[in-house]
C-alpha positions in Angstrom: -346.4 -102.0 103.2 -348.3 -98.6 102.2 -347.3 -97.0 99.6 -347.9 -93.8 101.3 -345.5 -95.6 103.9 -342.9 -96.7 101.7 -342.8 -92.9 100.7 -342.2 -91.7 103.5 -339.2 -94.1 104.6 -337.8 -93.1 101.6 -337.9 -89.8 101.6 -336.4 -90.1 104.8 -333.4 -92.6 104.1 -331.9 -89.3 101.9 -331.5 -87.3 104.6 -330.5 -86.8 108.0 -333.8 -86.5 110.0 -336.8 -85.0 108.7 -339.7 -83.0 110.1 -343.2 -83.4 109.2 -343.9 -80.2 107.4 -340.8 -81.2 105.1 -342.5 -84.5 104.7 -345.7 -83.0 103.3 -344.2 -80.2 101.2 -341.9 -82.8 99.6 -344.2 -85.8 99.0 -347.6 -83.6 98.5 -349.4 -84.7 101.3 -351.7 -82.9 103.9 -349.7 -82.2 107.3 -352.1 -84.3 109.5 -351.8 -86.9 107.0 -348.4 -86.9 107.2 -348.0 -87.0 110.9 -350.4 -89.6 111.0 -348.7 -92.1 109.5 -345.2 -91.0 110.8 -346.8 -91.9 114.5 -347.7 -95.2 113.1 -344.3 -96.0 111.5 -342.9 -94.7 115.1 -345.7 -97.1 116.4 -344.5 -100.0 114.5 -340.5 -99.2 115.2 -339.5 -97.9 111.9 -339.3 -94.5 113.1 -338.3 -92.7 116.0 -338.1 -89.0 117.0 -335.9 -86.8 117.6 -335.3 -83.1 118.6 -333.0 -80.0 117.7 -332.4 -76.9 118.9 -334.1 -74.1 116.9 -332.2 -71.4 115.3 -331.1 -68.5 117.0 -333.8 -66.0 115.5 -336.6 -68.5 115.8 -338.6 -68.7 118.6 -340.4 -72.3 120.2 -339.5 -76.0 121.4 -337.2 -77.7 119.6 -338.1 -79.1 116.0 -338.9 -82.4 116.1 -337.8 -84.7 113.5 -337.9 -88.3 112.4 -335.7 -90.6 111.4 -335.1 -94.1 110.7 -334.5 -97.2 112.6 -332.4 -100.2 112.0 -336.1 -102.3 111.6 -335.6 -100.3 108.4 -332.6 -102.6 107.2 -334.3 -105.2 106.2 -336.6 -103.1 103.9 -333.7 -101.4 101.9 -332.3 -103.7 99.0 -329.0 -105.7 99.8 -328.0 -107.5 96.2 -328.1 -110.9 98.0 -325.4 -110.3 100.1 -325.8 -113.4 102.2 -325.1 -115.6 98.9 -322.6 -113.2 97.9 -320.8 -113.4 100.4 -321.1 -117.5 101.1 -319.7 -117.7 97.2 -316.4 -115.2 97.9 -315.6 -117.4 100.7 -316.2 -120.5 98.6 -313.9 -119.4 96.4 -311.3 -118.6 98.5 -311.1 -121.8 99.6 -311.2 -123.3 96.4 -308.7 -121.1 94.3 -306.5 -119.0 97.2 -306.7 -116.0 99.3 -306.7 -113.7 96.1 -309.9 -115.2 94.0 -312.7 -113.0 96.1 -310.6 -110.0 95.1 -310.7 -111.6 90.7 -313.9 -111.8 91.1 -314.6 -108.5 92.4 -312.8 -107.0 89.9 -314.8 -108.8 87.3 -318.2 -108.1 88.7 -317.7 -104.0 88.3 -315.9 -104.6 84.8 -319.1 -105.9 83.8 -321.0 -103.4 85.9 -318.7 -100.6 83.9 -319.9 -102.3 80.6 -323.5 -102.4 81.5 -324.0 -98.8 82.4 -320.9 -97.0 80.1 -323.9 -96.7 77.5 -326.2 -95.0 79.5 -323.4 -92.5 81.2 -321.4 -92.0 78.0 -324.8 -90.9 77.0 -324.5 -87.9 78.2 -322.2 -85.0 76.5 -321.0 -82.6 79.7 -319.9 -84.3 83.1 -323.0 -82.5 84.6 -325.0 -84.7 82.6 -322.7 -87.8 82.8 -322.5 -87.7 86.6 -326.2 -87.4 87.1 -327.2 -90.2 84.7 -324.5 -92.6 86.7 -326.4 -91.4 89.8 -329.5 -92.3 88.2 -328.8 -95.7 87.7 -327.0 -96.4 91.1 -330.3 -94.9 92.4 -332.0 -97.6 90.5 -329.9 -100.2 91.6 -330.5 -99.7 94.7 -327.7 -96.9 96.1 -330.4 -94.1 97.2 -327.8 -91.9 95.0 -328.4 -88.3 93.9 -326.3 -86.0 91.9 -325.5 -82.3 93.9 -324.1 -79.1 93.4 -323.5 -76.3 95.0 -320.4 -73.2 95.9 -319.6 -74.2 98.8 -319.5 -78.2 98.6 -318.7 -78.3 95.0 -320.0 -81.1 92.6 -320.7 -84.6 93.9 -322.7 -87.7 94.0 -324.3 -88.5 97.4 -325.9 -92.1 98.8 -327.6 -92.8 101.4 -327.4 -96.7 101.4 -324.7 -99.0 100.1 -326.5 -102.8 99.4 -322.7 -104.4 99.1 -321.8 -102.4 102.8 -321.4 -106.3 104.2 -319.4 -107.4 101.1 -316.9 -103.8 101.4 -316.8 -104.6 105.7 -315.1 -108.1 104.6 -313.4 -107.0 101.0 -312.7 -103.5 101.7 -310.5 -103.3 98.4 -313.6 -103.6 96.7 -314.0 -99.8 97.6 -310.9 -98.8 95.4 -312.3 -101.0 92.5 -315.4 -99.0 92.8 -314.5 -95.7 92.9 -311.7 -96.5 90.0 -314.9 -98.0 88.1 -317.0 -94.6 88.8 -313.7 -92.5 87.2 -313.6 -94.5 84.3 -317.4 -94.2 83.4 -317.1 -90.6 84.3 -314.0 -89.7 83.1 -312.4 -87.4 85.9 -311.0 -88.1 89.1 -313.5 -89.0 92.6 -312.8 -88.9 96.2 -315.3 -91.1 98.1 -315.7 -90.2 102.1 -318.2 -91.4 104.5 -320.0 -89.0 106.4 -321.9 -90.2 110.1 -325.5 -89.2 110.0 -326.4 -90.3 113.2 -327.3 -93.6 114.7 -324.4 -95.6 113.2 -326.1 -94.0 109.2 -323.9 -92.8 106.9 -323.7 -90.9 104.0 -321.6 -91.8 101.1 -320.0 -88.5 99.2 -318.4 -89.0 95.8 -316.6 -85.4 95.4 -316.7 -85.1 91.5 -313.1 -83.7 90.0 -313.8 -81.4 87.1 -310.6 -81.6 85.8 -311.0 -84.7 83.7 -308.7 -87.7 83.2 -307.2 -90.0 80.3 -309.5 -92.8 79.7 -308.1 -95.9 80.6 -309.7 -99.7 81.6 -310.0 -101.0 85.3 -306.8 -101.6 86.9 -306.5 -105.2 87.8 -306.2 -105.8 91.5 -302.2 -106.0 91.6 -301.8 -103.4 89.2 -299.8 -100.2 89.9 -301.9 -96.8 90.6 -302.5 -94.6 87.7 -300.4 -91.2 87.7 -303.1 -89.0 88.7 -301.1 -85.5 87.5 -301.6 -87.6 83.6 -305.1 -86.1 82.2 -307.1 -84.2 79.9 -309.3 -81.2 80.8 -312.7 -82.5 80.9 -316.3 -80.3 79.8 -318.1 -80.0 83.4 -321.1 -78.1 81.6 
């Protein structure tokens, strides 16, 4: 694929539907250029438009906007889910209805241990935060850092490559949100926003009240006493 394609479909994956002139402010491209190769993605079914209604002071048709298809799947990373997968249920048969769980846990303990020296890295939460979201972008998670008044401080992600393994394990969710505390050292609430389409965008509300440092729960382990903490430095 183009690269000037591949741009484009990602620059559109973080959001919820983007026009062209947002397109070639963002990536630096001329407008026609832009809208060229958005008709040809649309051509080839990995785009397709859509309109909204204008504000109340502006004046015109609708804005048109693009956004992605489900063609676009197959191009976004999945951690070879389809093996993943086959291998849980291998070992449930094997070892019992709680093994895919075990080895859940142990696959983000080690995921904690790989990036802790890159988040720890950083000396506020601010900093902390965005270096975890730079290395779940990295890995695959679309995932930005964000703040702002009114929505507060939070990670957002626009695509999930373990969705398949969490639709079949959905305690995994817990282990991963427990694994983003630790690394962060404050408290997360993780919701999923509809985009449209059957998307979704994955919010990680940042607590900046921090928490004790502790290790992953195990799976059958009782829930940590969330009023227990420390103040953490958000800046």
């Amino acid at each position: 694929m183009r690269a000037s394609w591949a741009a484009i479909l990602e620059a559109i994956k973080v959001s919820e539907g983007m026009p062209v002139s947002d397109l070639s402010r963002e990536l630096k491209m001329s407008y026609m250029g832009v809208k060229q190769h958005c008709l040809k993605l649309a051509e080839l079914g990995f785009l397709e438009e859509w309109r909204i209604p204008r504000a109340k002071k502006e004046v015109g048709r609708p804005e048109k906007l693009y956004r992605l298809t489900p063609k676009c799947n197959a191009l976004f990373p999945e951690a070879g889910v389809g093996l993943t997968l086959a291998v849980l249920e291998g070992v449930k048969q094997l070892y019992g209805d709680s093994a895919p769980e075990k080895l859940l846990f142990h696959h983000f303990q080690v995921l904690r241990e790989q990036w802790q020296p890159k988040v720890r890295a950083g000396k506020s939460l601010v900093e902390k935060a965005t270096r975890l979201a730079d290395v779940r972008d990295k890995s695959g998670w679309f995932s930005k850092c964000h703040y702002d008044a009114e929505t507060g401080f939070r990670i957002e992600e626009f695509h999930n490559p373990l969705k398949k393994i969490y639709k079949e394990y959905p305690n995994a969710v817990r282990m991963e949100v427990q694994m983003m505390e630790q690394l962060l050292g404050t408290k997360i609430a993780r919701t999923e926003v509809s985009i449209g389409k059957g998307r979704k965008r994955v919010v990680y509300e940042i607590a900046t009240l921090g928490i004790r440092q502790e290790g992953l729960k195990t799976p059958n382990a009782p829930a940590r006493n969330d009023n227990e903490g420390d103040q953490g430095s958000l800046f």
